[in-house]
LUMPA-313288 format. One record per residue: residue number from 0; residue in three letters; x, z, y of N, C-alpha, C in turn. Coordinates in steps of 0.05 Angstrom, whole numbers, always signed. Each point is the difference from the previous one (the first is absolute). Layout:
N
+-----+-----+--------+--------+--------+--------+--------+--------+--------+--------+--------+
:   n : res :    n.X :    n.Z :    n.Y :   ca.X :   ca.Z :   ca.Y :    c.X :    c.Z :    c.Y :
+-----+-----+--------+--------+--------+--------+--------+--------+--------+--------+--------+
: NUM : Ala :      X :      Z :      Y :      X :      Z :      Y :      X :      Z :      Y :
...
+-----+-----+--------+--------+--------+--------+--------+--------+--------+--------+--------+
END
This chain:
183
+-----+-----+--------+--------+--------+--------+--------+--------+--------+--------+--------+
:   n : res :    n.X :    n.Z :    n.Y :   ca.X :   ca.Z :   ca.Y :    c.X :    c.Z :    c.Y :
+-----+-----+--------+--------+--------+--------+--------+--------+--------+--------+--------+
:   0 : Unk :  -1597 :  +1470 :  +1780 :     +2 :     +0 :    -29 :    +22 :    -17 :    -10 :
:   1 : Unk :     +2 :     +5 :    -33 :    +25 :    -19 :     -7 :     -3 :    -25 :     +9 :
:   2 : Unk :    -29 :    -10 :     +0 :     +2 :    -43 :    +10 :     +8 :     +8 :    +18 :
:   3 : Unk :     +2 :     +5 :    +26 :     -1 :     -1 :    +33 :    +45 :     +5 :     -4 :
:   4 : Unk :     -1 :    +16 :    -21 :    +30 :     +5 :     +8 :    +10 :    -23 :    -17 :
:   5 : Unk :     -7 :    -11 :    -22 :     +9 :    -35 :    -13 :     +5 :    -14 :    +17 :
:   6 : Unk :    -29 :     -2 :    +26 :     -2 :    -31 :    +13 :    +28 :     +6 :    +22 :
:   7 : Unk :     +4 :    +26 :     +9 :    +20 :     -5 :    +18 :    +30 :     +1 :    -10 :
:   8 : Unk :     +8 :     +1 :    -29 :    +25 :    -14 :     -3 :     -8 :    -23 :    -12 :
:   9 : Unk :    -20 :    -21 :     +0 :     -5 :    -22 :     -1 :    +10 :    -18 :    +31 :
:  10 : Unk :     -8 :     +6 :    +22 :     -3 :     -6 :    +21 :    +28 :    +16 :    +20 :
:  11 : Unk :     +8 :    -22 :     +5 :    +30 :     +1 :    +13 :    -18 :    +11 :    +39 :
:  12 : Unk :    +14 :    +27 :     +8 :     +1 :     +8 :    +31 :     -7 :    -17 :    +13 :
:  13 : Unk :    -12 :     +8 :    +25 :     -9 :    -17 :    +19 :    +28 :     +9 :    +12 :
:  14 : Unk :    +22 :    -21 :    +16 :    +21 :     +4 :    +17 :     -2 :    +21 :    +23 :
:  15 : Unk :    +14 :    +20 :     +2 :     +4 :     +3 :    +26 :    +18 :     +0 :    +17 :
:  16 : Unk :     +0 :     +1 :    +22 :     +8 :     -6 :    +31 :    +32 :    +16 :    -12 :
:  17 : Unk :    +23 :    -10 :     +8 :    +19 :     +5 :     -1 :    +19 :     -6 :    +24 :
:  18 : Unk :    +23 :    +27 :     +3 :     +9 :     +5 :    +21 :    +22 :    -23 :    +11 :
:  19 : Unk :     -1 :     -6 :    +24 :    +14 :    -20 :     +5 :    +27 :     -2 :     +1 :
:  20 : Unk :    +24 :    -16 :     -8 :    +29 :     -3 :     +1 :     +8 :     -1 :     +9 :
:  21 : Unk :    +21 :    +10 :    +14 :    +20 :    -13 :    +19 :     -7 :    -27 :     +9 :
:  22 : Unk :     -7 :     +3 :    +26 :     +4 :    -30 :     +8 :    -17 :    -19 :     -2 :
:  23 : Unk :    -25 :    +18 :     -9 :    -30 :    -22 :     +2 :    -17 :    +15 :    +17 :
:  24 : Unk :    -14 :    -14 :     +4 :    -17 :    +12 :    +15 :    -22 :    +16 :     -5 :
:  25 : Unk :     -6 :    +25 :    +24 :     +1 :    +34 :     +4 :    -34 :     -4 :    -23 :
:  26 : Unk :     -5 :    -16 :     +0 :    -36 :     +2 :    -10 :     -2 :    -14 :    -25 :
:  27 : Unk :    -17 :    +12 :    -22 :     +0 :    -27 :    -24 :    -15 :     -9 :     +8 :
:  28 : Unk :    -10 :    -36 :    -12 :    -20 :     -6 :     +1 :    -30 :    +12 :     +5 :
:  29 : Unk :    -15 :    -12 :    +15 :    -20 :    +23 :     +4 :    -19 :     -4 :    -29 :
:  30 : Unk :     -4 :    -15 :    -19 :     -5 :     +4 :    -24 :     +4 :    +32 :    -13 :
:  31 : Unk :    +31 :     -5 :    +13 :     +8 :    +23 :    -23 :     +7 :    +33 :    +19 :
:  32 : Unk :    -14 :     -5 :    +10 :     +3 :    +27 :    +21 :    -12 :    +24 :    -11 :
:  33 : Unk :    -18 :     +5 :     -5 :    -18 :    +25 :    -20 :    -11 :    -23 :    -21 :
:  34 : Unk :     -3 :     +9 :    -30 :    -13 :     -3 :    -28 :    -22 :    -16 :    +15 :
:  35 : Unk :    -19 :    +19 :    +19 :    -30 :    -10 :    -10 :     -7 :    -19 :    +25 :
:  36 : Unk :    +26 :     -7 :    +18 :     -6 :    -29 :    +13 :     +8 :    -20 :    -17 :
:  37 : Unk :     +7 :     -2 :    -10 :     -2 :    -33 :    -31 :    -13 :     +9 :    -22 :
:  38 : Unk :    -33 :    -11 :    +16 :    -22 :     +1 :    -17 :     -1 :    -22 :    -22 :
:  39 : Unk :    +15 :    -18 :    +13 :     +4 :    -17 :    -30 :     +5 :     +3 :    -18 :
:  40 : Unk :    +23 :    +15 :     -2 :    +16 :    +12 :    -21 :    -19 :    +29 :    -10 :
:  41 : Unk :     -5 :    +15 :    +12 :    -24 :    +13 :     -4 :    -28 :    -10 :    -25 :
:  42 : Unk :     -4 :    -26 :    +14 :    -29 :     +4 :    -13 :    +19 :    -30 :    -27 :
:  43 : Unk :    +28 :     -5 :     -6 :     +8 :     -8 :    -21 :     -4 :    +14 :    -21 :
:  44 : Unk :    +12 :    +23 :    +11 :    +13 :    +25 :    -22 :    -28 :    +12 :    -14 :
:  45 : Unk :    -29 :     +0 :    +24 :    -15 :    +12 :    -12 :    -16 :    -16 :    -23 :
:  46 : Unk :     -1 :    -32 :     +7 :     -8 :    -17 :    -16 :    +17 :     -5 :    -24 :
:  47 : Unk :    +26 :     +4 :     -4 :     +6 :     +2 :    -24 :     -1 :    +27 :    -18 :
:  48 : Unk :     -3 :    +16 :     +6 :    -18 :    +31 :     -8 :    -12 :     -7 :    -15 :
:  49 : Unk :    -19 :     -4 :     +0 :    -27 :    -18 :     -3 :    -22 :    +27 :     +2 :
:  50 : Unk :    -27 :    -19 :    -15 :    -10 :    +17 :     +1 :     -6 :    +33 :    -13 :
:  51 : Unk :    +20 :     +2 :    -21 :     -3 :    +21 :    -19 :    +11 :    +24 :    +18 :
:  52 : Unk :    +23 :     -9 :    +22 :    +19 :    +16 :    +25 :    -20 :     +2 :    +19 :
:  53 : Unk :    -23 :    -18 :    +12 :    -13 :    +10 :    +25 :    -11 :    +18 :     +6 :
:  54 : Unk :     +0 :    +12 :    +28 :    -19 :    +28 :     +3 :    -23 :    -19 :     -4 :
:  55 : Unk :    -24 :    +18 :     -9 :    -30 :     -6 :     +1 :    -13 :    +30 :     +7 :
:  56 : Unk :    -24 :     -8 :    +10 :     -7 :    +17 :    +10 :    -11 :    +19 :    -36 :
:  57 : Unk :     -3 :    +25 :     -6 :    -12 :    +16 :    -17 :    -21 :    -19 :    -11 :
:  58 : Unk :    -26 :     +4 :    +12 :    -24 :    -21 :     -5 :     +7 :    -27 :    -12 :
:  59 : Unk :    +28 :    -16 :     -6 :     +2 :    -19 :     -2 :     -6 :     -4 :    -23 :
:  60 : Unk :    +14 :    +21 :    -10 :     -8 :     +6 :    -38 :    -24 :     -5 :     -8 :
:  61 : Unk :    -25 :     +6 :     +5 :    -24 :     -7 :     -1 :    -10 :    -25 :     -4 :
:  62 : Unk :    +13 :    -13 :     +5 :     -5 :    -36 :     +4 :    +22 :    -14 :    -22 :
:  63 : Unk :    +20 :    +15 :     -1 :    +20 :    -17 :    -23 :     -7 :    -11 :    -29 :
:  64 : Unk :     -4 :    -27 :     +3 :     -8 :     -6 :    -24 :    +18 :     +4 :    -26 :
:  65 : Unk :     -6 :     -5 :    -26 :    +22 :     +9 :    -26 :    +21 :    -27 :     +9 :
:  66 : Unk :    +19 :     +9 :    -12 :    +26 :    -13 :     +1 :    +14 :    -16 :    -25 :
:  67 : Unk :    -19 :     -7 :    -15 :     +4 :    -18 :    -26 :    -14 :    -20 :     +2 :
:  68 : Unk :    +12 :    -14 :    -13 :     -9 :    -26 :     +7 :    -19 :    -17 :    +15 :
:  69 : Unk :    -22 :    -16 :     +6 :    -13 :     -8 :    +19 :    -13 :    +27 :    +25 :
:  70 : Unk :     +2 :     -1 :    +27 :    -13 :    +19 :     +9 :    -35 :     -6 :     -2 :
:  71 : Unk :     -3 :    +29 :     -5 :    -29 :     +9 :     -2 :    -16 :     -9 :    +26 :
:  72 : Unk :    -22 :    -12 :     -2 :    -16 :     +6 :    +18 :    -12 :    +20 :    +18 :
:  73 : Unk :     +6 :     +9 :    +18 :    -10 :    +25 :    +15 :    -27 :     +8 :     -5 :
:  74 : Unk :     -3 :    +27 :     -9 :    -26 :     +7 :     +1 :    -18 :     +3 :    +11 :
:  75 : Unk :    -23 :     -8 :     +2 :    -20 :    +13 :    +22 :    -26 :    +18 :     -4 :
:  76 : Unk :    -14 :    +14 :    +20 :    -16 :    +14 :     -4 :    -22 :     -5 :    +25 :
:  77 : Unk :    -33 :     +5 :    -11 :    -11 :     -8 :    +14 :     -6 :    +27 :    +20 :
:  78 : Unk :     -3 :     -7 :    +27 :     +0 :    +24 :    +23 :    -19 :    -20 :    +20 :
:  79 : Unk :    -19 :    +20 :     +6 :    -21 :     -7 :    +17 :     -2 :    +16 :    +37 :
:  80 : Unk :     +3 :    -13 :     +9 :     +1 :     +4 :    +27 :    -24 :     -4 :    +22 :
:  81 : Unk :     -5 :    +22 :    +18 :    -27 :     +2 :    +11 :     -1 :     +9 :    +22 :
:  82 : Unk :     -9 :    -25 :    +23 :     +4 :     +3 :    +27 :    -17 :    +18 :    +10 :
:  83 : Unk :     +6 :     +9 :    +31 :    -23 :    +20 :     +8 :    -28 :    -18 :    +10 :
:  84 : Unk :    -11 :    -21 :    -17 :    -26 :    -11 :     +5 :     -7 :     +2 :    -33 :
:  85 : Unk :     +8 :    +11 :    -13 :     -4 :     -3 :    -25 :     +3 :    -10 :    -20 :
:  86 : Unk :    +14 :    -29 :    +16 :    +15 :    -28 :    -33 :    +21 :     +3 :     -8 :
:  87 : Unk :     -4 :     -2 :    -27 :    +22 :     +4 :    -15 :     +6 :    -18 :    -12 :
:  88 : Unk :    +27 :     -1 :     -4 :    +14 :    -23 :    -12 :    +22 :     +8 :    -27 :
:  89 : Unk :     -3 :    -10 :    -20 :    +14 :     +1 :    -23 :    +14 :    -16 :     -4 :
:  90 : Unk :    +36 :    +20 :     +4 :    +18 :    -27 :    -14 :    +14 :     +5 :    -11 :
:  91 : Unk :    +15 :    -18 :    -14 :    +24 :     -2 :    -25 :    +26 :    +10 :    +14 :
:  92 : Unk :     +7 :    +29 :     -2 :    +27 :    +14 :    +12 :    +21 :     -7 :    -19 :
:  93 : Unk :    +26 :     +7 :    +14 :    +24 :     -4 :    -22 :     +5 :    +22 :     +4 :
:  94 : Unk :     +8 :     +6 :    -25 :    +19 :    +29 :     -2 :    +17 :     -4 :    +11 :
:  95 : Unk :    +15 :    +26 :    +16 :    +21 :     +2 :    +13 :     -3 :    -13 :    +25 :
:  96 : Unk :    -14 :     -6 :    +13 :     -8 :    -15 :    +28 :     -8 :    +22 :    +11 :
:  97 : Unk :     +8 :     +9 :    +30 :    -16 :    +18 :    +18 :    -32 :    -14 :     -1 :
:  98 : Unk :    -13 :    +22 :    +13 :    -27 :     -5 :     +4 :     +0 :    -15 :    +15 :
:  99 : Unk :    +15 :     +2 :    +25 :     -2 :    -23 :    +26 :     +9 :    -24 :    -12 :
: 100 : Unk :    +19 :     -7 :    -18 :     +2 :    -19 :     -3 :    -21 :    -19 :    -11 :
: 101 : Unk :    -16 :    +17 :    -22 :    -19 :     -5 :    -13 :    -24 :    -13 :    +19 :
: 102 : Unk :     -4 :    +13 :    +13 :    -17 :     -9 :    +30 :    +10 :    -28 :    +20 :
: 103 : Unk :    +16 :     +2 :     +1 :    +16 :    -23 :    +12 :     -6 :    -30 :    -11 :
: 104 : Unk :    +15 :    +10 :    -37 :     -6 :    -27 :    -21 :    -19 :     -5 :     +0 :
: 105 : Unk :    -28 :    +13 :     +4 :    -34 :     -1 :    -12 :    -14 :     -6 :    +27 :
: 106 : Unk :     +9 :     -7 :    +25 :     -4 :     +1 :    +26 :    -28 :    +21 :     +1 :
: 107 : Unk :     +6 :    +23 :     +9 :    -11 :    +18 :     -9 :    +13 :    +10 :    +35 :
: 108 : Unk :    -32 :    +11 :    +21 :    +16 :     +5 :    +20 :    +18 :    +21 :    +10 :
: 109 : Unk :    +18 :     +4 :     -6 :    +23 :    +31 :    +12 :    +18 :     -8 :     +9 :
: 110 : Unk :     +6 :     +3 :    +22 :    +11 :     -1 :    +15 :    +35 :     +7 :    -15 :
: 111 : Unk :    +16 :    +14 :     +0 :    +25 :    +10 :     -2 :    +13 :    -11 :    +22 :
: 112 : Unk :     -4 :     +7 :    +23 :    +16 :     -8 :    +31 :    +40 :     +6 :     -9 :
: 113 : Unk :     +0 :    +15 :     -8 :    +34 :     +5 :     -9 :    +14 :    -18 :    -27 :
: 114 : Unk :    -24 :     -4 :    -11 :    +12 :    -23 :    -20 :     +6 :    +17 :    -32 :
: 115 : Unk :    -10 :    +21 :     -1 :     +8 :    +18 :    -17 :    +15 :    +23 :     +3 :
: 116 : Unk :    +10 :     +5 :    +25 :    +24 :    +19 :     +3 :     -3 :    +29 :     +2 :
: 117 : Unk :    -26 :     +7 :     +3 :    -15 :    +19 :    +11 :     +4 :    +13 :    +24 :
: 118 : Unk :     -7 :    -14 :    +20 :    +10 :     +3 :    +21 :    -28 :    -10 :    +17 :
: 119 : Unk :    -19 :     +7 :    -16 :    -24 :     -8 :    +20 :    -19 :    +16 :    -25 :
: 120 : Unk :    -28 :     -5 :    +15 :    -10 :    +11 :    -25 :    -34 :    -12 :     -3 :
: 121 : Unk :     +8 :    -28 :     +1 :    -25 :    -27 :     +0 :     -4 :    -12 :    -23 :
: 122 : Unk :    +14 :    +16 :    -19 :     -7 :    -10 :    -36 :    -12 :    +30 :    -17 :
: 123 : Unk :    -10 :    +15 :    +29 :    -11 :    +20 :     -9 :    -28 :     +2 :    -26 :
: 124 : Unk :     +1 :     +8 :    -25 :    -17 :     +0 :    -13 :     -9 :    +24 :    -14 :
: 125 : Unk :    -34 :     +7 :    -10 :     -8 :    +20 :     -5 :    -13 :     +0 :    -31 :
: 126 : Unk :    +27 :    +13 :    -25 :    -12 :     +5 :    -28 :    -21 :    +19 :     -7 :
: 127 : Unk :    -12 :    -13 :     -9 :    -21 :    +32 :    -26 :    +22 :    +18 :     -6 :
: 128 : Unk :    -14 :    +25 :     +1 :    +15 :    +31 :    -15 :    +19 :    -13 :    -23 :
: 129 : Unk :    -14 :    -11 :    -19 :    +15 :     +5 :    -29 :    +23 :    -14 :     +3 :
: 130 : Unk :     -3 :    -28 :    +19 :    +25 :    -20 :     +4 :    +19 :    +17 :    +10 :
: 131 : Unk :     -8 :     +7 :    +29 :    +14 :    +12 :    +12 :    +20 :    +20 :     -3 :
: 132 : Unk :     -6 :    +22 :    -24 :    +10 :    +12 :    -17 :    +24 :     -4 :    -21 :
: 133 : Unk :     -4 :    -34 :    -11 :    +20 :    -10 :     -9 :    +20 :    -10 :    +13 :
: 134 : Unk :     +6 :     -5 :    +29 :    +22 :     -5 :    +17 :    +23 :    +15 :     -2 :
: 135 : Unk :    +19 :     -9 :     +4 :    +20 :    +14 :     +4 :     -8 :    +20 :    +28 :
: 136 : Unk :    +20 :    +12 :     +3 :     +5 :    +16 :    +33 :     +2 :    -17 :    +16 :
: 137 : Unk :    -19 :    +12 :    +24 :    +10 :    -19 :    +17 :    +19 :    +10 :    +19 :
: 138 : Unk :    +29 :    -18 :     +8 :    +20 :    +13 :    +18 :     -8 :     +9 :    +29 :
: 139 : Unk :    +20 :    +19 :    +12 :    -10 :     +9 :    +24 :     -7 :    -26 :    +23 :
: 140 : Unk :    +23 :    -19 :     -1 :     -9 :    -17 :     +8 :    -29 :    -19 :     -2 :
: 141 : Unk :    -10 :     +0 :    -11 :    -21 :    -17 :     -3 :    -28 :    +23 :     -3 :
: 142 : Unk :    +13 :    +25 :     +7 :    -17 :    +23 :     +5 :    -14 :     -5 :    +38 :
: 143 : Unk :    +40 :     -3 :    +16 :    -14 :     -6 :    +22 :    -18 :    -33 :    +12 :
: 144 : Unk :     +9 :    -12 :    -19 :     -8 :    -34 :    +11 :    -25 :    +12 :     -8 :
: 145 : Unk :    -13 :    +17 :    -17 :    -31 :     +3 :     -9 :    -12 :    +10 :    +21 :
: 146 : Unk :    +14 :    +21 :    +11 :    -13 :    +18 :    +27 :     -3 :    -20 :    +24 :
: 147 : Unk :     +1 :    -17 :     -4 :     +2 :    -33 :    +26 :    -24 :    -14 :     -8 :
: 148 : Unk :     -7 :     +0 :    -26 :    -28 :    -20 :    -17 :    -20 :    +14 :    +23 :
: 149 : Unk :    -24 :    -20 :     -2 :    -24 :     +8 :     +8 :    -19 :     +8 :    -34 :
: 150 : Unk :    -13 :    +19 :     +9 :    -21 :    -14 :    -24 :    +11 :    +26 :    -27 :
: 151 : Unk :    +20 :    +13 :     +3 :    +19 :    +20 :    -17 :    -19 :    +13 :    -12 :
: 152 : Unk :    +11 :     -1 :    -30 :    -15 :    +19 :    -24 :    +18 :    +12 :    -19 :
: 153 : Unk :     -8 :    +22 :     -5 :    +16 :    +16 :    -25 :    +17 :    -22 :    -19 :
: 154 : Unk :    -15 :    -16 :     -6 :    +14 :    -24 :    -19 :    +14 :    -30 :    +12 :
: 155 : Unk :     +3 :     +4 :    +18 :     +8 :    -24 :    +17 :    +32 :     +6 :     -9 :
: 156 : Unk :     +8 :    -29 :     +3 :    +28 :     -8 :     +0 :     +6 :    -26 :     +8 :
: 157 : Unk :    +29 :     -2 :     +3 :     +4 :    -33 :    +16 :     +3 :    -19 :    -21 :
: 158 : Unk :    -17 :    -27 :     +0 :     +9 :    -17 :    -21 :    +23 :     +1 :     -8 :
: 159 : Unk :    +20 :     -3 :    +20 :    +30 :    -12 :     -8 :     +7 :    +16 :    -19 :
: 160 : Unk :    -12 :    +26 :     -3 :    +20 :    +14 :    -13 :    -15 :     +8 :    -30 :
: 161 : Unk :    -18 :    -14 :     -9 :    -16 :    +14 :    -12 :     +5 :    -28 :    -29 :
: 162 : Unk :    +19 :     +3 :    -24 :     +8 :    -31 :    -14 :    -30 :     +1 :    -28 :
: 163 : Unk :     +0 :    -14 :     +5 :    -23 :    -12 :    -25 :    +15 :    +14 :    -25 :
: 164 : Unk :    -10 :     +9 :    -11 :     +6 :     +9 :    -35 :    -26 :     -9 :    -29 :
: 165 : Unk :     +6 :     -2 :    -14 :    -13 :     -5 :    -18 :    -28 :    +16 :     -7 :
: 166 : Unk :     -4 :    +37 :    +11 :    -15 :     +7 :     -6 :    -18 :     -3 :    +26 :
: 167 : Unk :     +9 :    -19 :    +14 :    -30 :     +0 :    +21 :    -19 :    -26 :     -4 :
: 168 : Unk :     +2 :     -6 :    -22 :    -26 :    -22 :    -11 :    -18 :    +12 :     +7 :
: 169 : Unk :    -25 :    -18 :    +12 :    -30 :     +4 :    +11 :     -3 :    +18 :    +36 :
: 170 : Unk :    +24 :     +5 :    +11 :     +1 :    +27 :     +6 :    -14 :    -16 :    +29 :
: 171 : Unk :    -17 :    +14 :    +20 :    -10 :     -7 :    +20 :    +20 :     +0 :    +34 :
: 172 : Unk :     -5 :     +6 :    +19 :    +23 :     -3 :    +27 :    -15 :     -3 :    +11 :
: 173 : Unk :    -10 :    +19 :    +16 :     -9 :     -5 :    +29 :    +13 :     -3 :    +29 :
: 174 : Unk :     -5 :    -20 :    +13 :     +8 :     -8 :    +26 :    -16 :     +8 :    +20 :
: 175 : Unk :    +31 :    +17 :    +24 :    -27 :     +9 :    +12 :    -10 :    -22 :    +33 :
: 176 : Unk :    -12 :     +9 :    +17 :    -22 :    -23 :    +19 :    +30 :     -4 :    +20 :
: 177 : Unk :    +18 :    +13 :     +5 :     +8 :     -5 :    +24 :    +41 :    +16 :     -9 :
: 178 : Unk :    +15 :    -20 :    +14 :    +28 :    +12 :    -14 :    +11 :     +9 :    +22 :
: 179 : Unk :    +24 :    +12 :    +12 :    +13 :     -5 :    +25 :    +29 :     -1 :    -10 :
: 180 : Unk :    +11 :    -20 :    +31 :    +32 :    -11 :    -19 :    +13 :    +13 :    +30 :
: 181 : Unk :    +17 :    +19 :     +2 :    +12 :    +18 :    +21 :    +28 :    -22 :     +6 :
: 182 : Unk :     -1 :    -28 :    -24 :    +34 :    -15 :    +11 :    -11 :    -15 :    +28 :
+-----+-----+--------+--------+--------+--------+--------+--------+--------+--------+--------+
END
């Protein structure tokens, strides 16, 4: 967009590797050999960008608080979670937080062996129809980390991928007895 093309005639090139002269020697510095071995200069250029220039992931939007004057407090919504012995636990989610994360902050037991990446499928969790419904799609990827869950239901999906929104106040989560982590 127009900001992203502002910030980079704000922000002077990261150098590159230039060919050598007569009479010096055959190699530049190894700094300056390819762009993306001087990560220094790399992660300069990206920090003066700032943040209005960073990639973020899509989902990030979700979480951005207003941008006038003092930031807003993050919102939350209450989501109740229910082991396979029956207890449930009710806690204060933030918008824009994965579910796993949500689980993580509330020590709430799930595993996420990958850390979020989806690359396992131990933050496996199972919505009611109507929730379930309101999800986005889920990608092919996280179609196969599902075919790896134990415990698989029509409405199952992986925490990591599933971000808290505003219309899931009250909404329930079932956990199921047993996860498997294939890392």
């Amino acid at each position: 967009g127009e900001s992203r093309r502002s910030c980079r005639r704000l922000v002077p090139p990261v150098p590159q590797a230039r060919a050598p002269r007569v009479g010096s020697p055959a190699r530049a510095p190894r700094a300056q050999q390819h762009p993306h071995t001087n990560m220094l200069a790399v992660a300069a250029r990206r920090a003066a960008l700032g943040a209005a220039c960073a990639r973020a992931p899509a989902w990030a939007a979700l979480s951005a608080a207003p941008r006038r004057g003092f930031a807003a407090a993050a919102s939350t919504v209450k989501i109740t979670f229910v082991d396979s012995e029956g207890n449930s636990e009710t806690v204060d989610a933030k918008v824009g937080d994965s579910m796993l994360a949500v689980c993580h902050d509330h020590d709430i037991e799930v595993e996420g062996a990958c850390g979020g990446e989806m690359a396992c499928s131990t933050c496996h969790m199972i919505f009611d129809e109507a929730t379930f419904e309101t999800l986005p799609e889920k990608e092919e990827e996280e179609e196969d980390m599902l075919d790896l869950a134990l415990e698989l239901t029509d409405t199952s999906r992986l925490g990591c991928q599933v971000i808290v929104t505003e219309a899931m106040e009250g909404i329930t989560i079932r956990l199921p007895s047993e996860t498997s982590s294939q890392m």
